[in-house]
C-alpha distance (Angstrom), angle and dihedral (degrees) to the residues before:
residue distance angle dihedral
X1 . . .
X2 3.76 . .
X3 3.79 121.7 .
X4 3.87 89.9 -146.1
X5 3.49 126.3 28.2
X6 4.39 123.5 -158.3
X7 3.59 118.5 -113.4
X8 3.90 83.7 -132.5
X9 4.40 93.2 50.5
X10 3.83 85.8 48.6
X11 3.49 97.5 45.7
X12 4.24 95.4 48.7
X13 3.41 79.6 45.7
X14 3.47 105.3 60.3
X15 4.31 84.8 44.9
X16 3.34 87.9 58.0
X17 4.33 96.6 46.4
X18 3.63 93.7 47.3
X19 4.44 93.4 44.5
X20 3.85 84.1 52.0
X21 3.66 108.6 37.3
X22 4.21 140.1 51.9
X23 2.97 104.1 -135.9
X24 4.51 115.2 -137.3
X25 4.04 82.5 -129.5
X26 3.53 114.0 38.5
X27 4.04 86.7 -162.3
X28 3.74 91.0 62.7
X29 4.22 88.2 58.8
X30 3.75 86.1 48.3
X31 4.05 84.9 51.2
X32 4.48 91.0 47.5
X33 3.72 81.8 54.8
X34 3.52 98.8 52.1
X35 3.55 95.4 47.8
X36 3.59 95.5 44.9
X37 3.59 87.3 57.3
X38 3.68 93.8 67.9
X39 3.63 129.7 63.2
X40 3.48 97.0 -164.8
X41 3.80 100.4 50.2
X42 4.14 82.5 40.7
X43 3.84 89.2 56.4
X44 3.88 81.3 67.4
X45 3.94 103.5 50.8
X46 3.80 128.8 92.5
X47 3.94 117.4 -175.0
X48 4.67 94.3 -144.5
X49 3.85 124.4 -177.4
X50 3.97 84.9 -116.3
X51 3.83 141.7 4.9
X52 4.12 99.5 -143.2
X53 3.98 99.9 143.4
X54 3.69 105.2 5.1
X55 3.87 120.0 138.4
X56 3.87 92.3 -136.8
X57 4.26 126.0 17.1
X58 4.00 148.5 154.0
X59 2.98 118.2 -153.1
X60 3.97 103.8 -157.4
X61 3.86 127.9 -162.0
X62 3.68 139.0 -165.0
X63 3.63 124.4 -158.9
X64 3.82 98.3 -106.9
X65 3.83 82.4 61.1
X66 4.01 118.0 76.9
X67 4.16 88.3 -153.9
X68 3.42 119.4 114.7
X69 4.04 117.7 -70.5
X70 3.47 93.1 -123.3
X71 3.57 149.1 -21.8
X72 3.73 134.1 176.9
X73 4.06 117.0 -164.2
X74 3.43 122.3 -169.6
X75 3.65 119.1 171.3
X76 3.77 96.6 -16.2
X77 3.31 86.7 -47.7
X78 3.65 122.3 128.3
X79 3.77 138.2 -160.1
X80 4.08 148.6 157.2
X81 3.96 97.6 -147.5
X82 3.55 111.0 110.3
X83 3.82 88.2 -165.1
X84 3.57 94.7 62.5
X85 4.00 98.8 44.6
X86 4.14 72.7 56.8
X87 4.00 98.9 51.6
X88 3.63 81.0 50.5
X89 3.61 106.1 52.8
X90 3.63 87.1 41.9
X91 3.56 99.9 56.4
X92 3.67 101.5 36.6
X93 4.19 102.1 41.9
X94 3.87 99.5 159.1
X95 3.74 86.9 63.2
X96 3.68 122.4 106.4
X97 3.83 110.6 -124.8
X98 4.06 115.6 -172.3
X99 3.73 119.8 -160.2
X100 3.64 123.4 -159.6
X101 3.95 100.7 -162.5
X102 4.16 108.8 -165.5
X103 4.29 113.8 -159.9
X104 3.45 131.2 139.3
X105 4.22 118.6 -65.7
X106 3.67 90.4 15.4
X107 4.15 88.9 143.3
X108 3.48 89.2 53.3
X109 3.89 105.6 34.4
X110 3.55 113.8 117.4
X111 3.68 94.2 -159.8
X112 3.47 98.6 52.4
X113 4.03 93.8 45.3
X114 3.63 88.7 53.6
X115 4.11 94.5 61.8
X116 4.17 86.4 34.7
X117 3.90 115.9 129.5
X118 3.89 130.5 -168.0
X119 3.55 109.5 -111.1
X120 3.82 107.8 -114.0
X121 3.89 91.9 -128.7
X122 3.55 90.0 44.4
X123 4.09 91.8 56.9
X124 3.67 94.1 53.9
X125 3.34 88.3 53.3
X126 3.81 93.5 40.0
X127 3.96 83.3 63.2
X128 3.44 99.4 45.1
X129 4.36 85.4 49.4
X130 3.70 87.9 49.6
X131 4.01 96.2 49.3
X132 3.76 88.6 52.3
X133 3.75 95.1 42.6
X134 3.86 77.4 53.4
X135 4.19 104.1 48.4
X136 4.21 81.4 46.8
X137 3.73 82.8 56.1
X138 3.23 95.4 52.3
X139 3.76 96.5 36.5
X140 3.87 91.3 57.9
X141 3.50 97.0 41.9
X142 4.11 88.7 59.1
X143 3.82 88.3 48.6
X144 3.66 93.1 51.2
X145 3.36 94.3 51.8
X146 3.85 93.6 47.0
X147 3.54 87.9 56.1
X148 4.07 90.1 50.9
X149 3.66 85.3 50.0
X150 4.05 91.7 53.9
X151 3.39 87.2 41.8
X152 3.77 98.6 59.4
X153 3.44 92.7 32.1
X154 4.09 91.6 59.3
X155 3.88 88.5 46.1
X156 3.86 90.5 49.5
X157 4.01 85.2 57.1
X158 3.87 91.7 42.5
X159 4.00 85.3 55.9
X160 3.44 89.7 53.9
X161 4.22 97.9 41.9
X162 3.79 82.4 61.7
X163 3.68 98.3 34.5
X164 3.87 97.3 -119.1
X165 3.66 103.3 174.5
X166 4.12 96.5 -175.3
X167 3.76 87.7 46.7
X168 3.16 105.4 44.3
X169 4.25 89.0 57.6
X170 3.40 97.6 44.8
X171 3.88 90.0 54.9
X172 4.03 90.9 42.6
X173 3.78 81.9 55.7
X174 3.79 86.0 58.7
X175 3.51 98.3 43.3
X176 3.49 89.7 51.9
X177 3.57 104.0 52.3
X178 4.00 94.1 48.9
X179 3.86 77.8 57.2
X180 3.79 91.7 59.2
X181 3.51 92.8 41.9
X182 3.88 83.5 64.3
X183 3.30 99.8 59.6
């Protein structure tokens, strides 16, 4: 997934969607068309796996797909007329609208990876996953090496139970070093 997508990918893009796929609303391929057919209104899309929390989205279907036809959300506001999503974009151009399109072979499609963008909500929390992914890193890493340390430590007092000279040095040696490593 790019972070920023051409005007000129999206737009060959969107010719090559609407020569492969029906889509469920014919309307909404009459809307892809439109859009494509202006750079600075195309400036303003992003194609994103899914629209949860987005100020203004399509979701687009084709007929292979059993999603919804079409839906336009502006605002938390949702609705099925394609005219409207239109009177919209229209009249409010500097907006960013992101359109999640749903078809068959979408997680595999090539073409449609190549115009993909990260949903901005989804990045923020993308960040906020990889920080804690990173603290339970961190936080098993410090319990597996308390456990070494217990470990070594229980073997240094086995050498000694038994009176295992040799052992009992080469462990110190151990022990020692993860000492110096703390300092």
């Amino acid at each position: 997934m790019k972070s920023s997508v051409s005007v000129s990918e999206k737009k060959e893009f969107i010719g090559w969607f609407l020569n492969r796929y029906e889509l469920r609303k014919k309307e909404a391929a009459w809307l892809l068309s439109y859009l494509s057919s202006n750079d600075q209104l195309l400036e303003k899309v992003h194609f994103v796996d899914n629209v949860r929390r987005l100020p203004k989205s399509m979701i687009i279907s084709t007929k292979c797909s059993n999603m919804t036809a079409f839906r336009f959300i502006k605002n938390k506001r949702v609705g099925a007329d394609v005219e409207t999503a239109f009177y919209d974009i229209r009249s409010y151009p500097h907006e960013d609208l992101y359109i999640g399109l749903y078809f068959n072979d979408r997680a595999t499609c090539p073409e449609y990876a190549s115009v993909l963008e990260v949903n901005p909500m989804e990045r923020h929390d993308l960040v906020q996953d990889h920080l804690l992914s990173l603290f339970a890193e961190i936080l098993l890493d410090r319990a597996l090496e308390e456990f070494r340390q217990r470990q070594l430590y229980k073997q240094i007092d086995d050498a000694l139970a038994v009176r295992d000279e040799q052992t009992f040095l080469q462990l110190s040696e151990q022990w020692i070093k993860i000492l110096e490593s703390r300092k």
